[in-house]
Structures are given as structure tokens and as C-alpha cells.
C-alpha positions in Angstrom: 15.3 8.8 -27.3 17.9 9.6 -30.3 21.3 8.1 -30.6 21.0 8.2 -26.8 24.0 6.5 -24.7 24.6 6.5 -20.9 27.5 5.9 -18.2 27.7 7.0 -15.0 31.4 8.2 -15.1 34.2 7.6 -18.0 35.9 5.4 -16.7 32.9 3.4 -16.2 30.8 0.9 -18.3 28.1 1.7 -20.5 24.9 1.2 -19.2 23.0 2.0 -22.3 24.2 2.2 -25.9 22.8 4.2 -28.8 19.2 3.9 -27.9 16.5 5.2 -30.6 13.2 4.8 -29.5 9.9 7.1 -30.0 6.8 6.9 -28.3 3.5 8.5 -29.3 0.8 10.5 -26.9 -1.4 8.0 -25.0 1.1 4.7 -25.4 1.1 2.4 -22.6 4.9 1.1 -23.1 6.3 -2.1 -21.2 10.4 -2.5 -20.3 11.1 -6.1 -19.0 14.6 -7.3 -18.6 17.1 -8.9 -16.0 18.0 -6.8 -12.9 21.1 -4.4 -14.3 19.7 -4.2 -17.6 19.5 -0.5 -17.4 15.3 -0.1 -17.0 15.3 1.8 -14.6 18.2 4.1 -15.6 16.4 4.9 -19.1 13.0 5.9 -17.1 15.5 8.3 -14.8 16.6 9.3 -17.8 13.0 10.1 -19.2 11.8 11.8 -15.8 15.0 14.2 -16.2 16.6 12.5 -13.1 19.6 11.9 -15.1 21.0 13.7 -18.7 22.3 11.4 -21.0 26.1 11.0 -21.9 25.4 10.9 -25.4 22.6 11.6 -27.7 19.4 12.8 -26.4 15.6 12.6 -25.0 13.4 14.7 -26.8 10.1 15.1 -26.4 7.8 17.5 -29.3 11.2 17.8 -30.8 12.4 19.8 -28.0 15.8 18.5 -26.3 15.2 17.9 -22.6 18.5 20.0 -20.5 19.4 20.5 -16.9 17.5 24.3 -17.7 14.0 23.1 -19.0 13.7 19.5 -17.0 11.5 21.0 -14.0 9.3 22.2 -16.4 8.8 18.7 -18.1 8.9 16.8 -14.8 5.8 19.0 -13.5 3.8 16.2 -16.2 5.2 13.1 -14.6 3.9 11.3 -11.6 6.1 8.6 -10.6 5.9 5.8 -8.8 8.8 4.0 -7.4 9.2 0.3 -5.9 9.6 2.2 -2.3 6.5 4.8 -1.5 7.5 7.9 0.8 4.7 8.1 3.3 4.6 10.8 5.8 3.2 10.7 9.0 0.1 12.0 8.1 -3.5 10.8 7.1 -4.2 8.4 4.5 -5.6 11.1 2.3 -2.8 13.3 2.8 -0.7 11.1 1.7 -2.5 10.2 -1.6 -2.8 14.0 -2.2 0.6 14.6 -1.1 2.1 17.8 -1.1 -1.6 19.8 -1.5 -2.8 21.6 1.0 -5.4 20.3 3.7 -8.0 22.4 2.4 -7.5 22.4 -1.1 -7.7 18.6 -0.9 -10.8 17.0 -3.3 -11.8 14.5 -1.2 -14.0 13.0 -4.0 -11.0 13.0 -6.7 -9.2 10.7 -3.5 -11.8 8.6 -3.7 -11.3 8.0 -7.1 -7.7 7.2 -7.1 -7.8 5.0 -4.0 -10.5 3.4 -6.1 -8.5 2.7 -9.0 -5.4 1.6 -6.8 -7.8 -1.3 -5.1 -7.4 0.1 -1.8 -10.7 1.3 -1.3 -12.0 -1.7 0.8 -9.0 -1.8 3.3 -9.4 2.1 3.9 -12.7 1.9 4.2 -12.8 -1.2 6.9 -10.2 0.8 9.3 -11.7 3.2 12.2 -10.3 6.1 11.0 -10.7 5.9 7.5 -9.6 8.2 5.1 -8.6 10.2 8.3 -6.3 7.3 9.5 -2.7 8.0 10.7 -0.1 5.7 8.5 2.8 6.3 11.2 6.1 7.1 10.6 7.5 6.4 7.0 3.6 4.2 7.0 4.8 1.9 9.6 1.3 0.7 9.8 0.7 0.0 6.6 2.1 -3.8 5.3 4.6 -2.9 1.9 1.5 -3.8 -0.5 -0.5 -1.3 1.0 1.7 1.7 0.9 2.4 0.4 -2.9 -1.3 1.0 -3.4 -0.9 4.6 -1.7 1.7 5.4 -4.1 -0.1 4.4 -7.3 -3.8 6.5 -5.5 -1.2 9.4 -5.6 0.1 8.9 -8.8 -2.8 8.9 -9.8 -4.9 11.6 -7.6 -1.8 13.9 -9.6 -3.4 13.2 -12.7 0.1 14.0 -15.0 0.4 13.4 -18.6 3.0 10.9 -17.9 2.6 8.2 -15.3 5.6 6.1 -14.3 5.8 2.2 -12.4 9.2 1.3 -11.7 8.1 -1.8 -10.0 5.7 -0.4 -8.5 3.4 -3.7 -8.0 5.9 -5.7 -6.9 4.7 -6.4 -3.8 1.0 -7.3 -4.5 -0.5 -10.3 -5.2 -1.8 -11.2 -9.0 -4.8 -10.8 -8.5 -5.3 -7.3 -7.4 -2.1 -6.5 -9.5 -4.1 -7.4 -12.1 -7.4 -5.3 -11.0 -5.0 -2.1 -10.9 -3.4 -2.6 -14.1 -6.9 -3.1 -15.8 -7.8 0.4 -14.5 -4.4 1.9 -16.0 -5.2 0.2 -19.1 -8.5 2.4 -19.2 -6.3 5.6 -18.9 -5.1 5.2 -22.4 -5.3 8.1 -24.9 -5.2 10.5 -21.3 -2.2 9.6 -20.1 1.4 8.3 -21.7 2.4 5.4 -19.3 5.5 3.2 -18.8 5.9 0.5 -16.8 8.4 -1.7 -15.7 7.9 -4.9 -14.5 9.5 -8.3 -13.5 6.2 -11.2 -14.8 5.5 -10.5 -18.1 1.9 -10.8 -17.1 1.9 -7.1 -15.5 2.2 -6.0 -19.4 0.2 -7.5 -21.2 -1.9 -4.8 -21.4 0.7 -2.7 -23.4 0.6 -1.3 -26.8 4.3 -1.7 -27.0 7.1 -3.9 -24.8 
């Protein structure tokens, strides 16, 4: 981020003000702050969601516009506080947007594995093959949270986002998935942020 600055109109308040910060291949990077602090809107900002007012985000030097930001977003998987589920199989939806057949079922394995929902998936009927219902009605909110990290995660990106994205788990398996992020350092670039300070203190930088 150089010199960067954002506001969502100009008649409206900054929301962020001459930001400069650089992160390095491989980082895990922790934001904590009070709700309105603009978190979230900098990590938009990163994913290409939104183009600053002001200044810049760069990444290898190059200047991230509204013409090249698909082509940096295709190394971000992202995983927001509310998880999209759609009324398919559990391993759809942690491969989601792949093609039945071209779905590794061993690489799902993996992810759910690393998103500690391995043991609930594997103690219903159905399985992997198990119908989550409408928007995953049948899931509770701390399962579909793990869905969305297994997805993240089955997308293997350079970049991996968590905007609140454990929110709804308890500390101890909160804990057991952030341990397994922490081993994905120096493969993937990861920022997460979080509401306990706890959740980061597995971070190079916060």
C-alpha cells in the first residue's frame, strides 16, 4: 500500500488515510481493531473489490487498476464472515465452482482436514455426498464457516483471506485451524482479521 487513502464518496469521511504498508511473499499478517476501523475496507481494497481514492496498492511494483484486478484476484481465495453455500453436496461446495468430475476428492479431504471438519462430515449418512440445503440450512453457522475455510483452501491461491472468518467457532477448534494455517507459511501470503487477539498470535506481523 503507498500513500494509499480511501472514502467512499467526497463528501464523505475518510475511512483510511495515507496508509504505507509492504508485505513480503509467505507473511502471515494480523489486522485487529474496533468495528469501523476500516479492516475490512483495506482487505477489499487488497482483493481489488475496491480502488483506492488516493495512492495506491501495488503488488511486484505493478499498480493494481480496474483493467488488471481479475487477473490478480485469480491468486486470492477469500473467506468472508458469511459462507455462500449452494444447494449441493458437501464436497461441491468445498470445490465450489469445479466441475463434478474434475473434482479431487483426495485434495477435499485434505482441506476439510485442515478446516477441522473432517469428523462431523464423516459421522453424517451421506458423507462427503451430503446435501447442505438451501444457502446450507442444515449446517449450524460454525459449520458452514469450516466449509468456507476447506474451500479456501481446496483453491490453493497465493493469497488467502479471513475476514472474520472464525468468528463463529469455539477456541478450541479455532485454534486447531489456525495452527494448520500457520503451517502454510512460505506457500501462501495470508491475512487475517480477527476480533481476540488470540486468533493471531500466530502472525509474523499485526
Amino acid at each position: 500500500f503507498k500513500d494509499l487513502s480511501f472514502r467512499y464518496a467526497k463528501d464523505t469521511p475518510w475511512i483510511l488515510r495515507n496508509i504505507n504498508l509492504v508485505f513480503k511473499k509467505g507473511e502471515t499478517i494480523g489486522f485487529i481493531g474496533v468495528t469501523g476501523s476500516g479492516k475490512s475496507t483495506l482487505l477489499d481494497i487488497l482483493m481489488g473489490l475496491l480502488i483506492p481514492t488516493e495512492g495506491a496498492l501495488l503488488v511486484d511494483g505493478i499498480p493494481i487498476t480496474r483493467k488488471n484486478r481479475s487477473m490478480w484476484q485469480m491468486h486470492i481465495s477469500h473467506v468472508p464472515q458469511t459462507i455462500y453455500l449452494s444447494d449441493n453436496t458437501i464436497k461441491e461446495n468445498i470445490a465450489f465452482g469445479i466441475e463434478r468430475e474434475q473434482i479431487e476428492d483426495l485434495r477435499v479431504m485434505k482441506a476439510a482436514d485442515q478446516a477441522q471438519i473432517t469428523e462431523t462430515i464423516e459421522s453424517w449418512k451421506g458423507k462427503y455426498k451430503t446435501f447442505v440445503g438451501e444457502r446450507g440450512i442444515q449446517l449450524s453457522g460454525g459449520q458452514r464457516q469450516r466449509i468456507g475455510i476447506a474451500r479456501a483452501l481446496y483453491k490453493d491461491s497465493n493469497v488467502l483471506v479471513l475476514d472474520e472468518a472464525t468468528s463463529a467457532l469455539d477456541n478450541q477448534t479455532e485454534q486447531k485451524i489456525m495452527q494448520q494455517i500457520s503451517k502454510l507459511k512460505n506457500e501462501q501470503t495470508v491475512f487475517i482479521i480477527a476480533h481476540r487477539i488470540t486468533t493471531l498470535k500466530k502472525c509474523d506481523k499485526i
